[in-house]
C-alpha positions as CSV (number, residue, x, y, z in Angstrom):
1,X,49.5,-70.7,-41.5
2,X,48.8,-73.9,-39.6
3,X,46.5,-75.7,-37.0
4,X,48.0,-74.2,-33.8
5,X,50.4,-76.0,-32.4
6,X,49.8,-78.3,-29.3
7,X,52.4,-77.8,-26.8
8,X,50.9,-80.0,-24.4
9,X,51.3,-83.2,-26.8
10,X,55.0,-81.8,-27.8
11,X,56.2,-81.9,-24.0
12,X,54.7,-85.5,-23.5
13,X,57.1,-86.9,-26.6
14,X,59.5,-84.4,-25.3
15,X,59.8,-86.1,-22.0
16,X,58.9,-83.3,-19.8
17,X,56.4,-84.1,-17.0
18,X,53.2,-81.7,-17.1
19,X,51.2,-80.5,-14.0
20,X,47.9,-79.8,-14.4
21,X,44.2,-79.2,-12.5
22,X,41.0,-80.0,-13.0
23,X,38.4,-77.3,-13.9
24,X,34.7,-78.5,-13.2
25,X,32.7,-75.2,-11.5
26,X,31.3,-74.7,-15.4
27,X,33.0,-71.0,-15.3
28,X,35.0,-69.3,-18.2
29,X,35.8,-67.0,-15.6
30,X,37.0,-69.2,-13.1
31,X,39.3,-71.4,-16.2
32,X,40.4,-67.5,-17.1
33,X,41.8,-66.6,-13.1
34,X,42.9,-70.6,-12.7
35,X,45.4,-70.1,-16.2
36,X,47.8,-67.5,-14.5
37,X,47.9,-70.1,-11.8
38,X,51.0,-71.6,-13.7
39,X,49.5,-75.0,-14.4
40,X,50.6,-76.8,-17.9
41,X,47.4,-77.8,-18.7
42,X,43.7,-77.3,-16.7
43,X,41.0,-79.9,-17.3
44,X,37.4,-78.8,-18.6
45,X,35.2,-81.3,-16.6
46,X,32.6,-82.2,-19.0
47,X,31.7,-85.9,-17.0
48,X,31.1,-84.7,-14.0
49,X,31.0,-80.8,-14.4
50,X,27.8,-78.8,-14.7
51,X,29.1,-77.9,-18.4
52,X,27.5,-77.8,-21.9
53,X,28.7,-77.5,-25.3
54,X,28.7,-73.6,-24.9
55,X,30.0,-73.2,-21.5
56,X,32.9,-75.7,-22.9
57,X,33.5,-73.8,-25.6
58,X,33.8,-70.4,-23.7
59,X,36.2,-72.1,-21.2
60,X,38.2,-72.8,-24.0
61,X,38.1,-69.5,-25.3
62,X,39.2,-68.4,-22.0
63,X,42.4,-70.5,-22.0
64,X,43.2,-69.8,-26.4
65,X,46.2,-67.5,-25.3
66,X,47.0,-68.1,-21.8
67,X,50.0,-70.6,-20.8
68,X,47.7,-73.6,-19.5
69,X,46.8,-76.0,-22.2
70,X,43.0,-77.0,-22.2
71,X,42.5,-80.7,-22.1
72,X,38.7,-81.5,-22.3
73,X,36.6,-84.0,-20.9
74,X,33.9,-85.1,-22.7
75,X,31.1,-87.4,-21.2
76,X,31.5,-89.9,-23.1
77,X,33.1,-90.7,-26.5
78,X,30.9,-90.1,-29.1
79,X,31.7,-89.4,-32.4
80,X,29.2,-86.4,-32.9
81,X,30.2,-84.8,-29.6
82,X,33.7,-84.6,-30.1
83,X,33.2,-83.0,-33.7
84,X,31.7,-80.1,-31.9
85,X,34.8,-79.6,-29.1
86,X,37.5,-80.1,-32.1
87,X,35.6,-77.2,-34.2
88,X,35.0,-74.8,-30.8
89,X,39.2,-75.4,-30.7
90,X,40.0,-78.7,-28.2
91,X,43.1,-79.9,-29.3
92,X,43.7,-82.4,-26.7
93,X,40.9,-85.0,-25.4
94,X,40.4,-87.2,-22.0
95,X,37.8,-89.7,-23.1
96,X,36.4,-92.0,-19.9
97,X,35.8,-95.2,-19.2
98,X,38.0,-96.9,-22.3
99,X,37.8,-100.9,-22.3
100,X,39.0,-102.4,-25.4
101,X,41.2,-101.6,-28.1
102,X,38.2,-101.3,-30.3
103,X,37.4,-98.2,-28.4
104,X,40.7,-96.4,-28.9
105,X,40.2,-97.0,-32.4
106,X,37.3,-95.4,-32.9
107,X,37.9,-92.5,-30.8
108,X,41.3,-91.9,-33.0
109,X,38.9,-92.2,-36.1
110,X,36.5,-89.5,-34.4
111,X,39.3,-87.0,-34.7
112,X,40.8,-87.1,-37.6
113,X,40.0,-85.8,-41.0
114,X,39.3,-88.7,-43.5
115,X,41.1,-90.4,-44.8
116,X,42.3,-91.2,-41.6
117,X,39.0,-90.8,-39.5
118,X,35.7,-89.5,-39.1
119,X,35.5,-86.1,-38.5
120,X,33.5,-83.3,-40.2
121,X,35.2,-80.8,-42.5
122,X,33.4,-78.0,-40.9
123,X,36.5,-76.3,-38.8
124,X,35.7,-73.2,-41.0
125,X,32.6,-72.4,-38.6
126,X,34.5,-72.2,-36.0
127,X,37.4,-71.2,-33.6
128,X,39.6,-74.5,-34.0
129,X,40.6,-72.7,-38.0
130,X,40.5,-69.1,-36.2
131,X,37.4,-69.0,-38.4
132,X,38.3,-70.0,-41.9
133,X,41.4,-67.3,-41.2
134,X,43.6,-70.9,-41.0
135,X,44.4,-71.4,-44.9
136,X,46.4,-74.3,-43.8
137,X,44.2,-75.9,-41.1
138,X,42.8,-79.3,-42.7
139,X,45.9,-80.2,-43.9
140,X,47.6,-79.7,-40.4
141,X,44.8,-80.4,-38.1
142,X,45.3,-84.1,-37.3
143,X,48.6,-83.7,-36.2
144,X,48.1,-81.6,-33.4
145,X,45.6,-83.7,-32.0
146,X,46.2,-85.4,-28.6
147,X,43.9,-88.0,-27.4
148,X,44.3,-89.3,-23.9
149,X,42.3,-92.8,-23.2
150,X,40.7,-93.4,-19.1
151,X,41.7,-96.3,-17.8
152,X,39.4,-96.7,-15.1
153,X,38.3,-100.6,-14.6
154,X,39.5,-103.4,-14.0
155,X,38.4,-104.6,-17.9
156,X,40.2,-101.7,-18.7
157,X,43.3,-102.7,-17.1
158,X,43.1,-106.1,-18.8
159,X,43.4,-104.7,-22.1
160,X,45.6,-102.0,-21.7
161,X,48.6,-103.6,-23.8
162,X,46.4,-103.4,-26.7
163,X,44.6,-99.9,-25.9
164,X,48.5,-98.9,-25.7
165,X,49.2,-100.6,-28.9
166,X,46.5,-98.4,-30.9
167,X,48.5,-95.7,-33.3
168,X,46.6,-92.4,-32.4
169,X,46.8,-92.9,-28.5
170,X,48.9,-90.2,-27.0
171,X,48.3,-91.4,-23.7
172,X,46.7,-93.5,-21.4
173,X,45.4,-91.7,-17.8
174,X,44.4,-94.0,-14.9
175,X,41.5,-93.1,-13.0
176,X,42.0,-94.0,-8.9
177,X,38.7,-93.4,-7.9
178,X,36.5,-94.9,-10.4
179,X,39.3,-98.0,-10.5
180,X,39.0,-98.0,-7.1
181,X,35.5,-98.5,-6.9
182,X,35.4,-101.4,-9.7
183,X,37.1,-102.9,-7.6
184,X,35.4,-103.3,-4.8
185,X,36.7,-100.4,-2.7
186,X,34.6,-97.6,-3.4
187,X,36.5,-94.2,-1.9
188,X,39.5,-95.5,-1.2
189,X,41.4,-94.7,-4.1
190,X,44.7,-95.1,-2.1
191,X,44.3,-98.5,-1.2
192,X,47.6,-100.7,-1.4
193,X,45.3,-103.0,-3.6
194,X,44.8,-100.0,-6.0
195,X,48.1,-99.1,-5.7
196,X,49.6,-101.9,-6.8
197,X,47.5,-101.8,-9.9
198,X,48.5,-98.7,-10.4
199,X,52.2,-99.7,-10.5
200,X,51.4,-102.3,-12.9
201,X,49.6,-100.3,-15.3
202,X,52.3,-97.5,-15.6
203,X,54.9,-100.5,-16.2
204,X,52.9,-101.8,-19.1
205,X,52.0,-98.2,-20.8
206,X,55.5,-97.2,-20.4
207,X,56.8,-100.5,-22.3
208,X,54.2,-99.2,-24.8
209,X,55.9,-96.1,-25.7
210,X,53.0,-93.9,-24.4
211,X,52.1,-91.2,-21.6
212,X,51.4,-92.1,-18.1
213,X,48.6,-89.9,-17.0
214,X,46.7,-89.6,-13.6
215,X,44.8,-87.6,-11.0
216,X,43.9,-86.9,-7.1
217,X,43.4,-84.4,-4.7
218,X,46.2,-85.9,-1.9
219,X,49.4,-84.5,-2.5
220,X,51.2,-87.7,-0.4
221,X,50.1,-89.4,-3.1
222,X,50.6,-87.3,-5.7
223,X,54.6,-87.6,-4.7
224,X,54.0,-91.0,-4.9
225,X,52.5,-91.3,-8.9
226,X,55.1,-88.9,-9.8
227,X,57.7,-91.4,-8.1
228,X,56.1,-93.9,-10.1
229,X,56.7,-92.5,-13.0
230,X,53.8,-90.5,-14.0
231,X,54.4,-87.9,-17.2
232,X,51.1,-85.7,-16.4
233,X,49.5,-85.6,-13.3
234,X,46.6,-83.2,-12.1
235,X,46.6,-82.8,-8.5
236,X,43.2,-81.3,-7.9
237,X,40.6,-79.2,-8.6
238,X,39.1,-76.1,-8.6
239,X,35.9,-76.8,-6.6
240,X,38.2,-78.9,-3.5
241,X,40.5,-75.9,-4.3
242,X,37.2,-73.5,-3.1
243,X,35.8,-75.8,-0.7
244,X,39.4,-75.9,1.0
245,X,40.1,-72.3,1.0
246,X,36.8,-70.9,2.2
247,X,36.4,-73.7,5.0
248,X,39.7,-73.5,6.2
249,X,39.6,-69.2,6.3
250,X,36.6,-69.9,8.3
251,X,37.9,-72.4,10.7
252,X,41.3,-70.2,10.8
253,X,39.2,-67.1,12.0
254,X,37.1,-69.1,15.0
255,X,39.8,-71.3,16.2
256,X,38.4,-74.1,15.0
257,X,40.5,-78.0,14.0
258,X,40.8,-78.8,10.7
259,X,38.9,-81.7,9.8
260,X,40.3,-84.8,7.5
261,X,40.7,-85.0,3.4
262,X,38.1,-86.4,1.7
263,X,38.1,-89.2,-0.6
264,X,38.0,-89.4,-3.8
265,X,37.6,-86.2,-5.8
């Protein structure tokens, strides 16, 4: 028996594009009802979410079986954080806020099993080796691993031919909002100014050989990234998802216009 297998990283070398949603209400319940939603993968917000280590880990739980990959958010990148979410099971990683090429490199070192990285030999604790049921898990682990850089700055865009050139990077996933904003136009994530960016960075990661990743909650331009050439793409999330569906059941009942999209998430 080996790690199980990631069949979100086999349809990005595969070639076939993957749809997916964010999940940030903190709710293994929620994940649970959102995976027979027929998403490919669902995002467990850890950045912005009201999550923990345990309410991560029981979202993931809640999506082991079901169709829709987890991807998971961390915070941040750290080494000791993301030894915890590979043992509770995350196979596939969104890291924010990567600058340098010296940042991809560590965060491939953080998981993987020496002698190839960092990580702890301690799977056997807990769900990633089906609790030490996995005879054949260290040896197959690192292979399975998919790690997803966020390109969301415009230092991050400057470097992103050698954050693309890092062996270990699956993918590289633009962030609109937060680029946006570095940028001087904070919530206007479809600026032409941002656009155009945008275009640029897909051309370079694609010359790369790697995965074009991005998000937002405007399906006008969610047609557009996929136009551009986007190989995953979430297209919202399940608190807008809420907000949109109560409000607009409400409105529906009194009569009442519906008001604008929001920026941003």
């Amino acid at each position: 028996m080996a790690a199980p297998r990631n069949a979100f990283k086999t349809a990005l070398r595969e070639g076939r594009f993957q749809l997916g949603l964010w999940v940030a209400l903190g709710s293994a319940y929620a994940a649970e009802i959102l995976s027979g939603s027929g998403y490919d993968w669902l995002l467990i917000d850890g950045e912005h979410g009201p999550n923990d280590m345990p309410l991560i880990s029981a979202q993931i739980g809640a999506l082991r079986h079901s169709p829709s990959h987890a991807m998971v958010r961390p915070p941040m990148g750290e080494a000791w954080l993301l030894k915890q979410l590979l043992d509770q099971g995350a196979q596939t990683f969104l890291i924010p806020m990567v600058e340098s090429a010296a940042e991809a490199e560590a965060l491939v070192r953080a998981v993987r099993y020496p002698p190839h990285g960092i990580r702890g030999v301690g799977a056997g604790l807990g769900r990633a080796s089906d609790f030490n049921r996995v005879p054949d898990y260290l040896a197959t682990a690192n292979d399975e691993i998919c790690l997803i850089v966020q390109i969301e700055s415009r230092a991050g865009l400057a470097a992103i031919d050698e954050i693309a050139a890092v062996e270990g990077v699956d993918g590289l996933f633009i962030g609109p909002s937060d680029l946006a904003a570095d940028m001087g136009l904070l919530g206007e994530p479809g600026a032409p100014e941002v656009l155009a960016a945008i275009t640029d960075a897909f051309q370079r990661i694609k010359a790369a050989g790697k995965a074009r990743g991005i998000m937002t909650v405007s399906l006008p331009q969610a047609e557009i990234y996929r136009d551009l050439g986007a190989d995953f793409m979430a297209i919202g999330t399940d608190v807008t998802c809420l907000v949109s569906a109560a409000d607009n059941l409400r409105r529906r009942f009194l009569g009442e216009e519906k008001t604008g999209e929001r920026g941003g998430y």
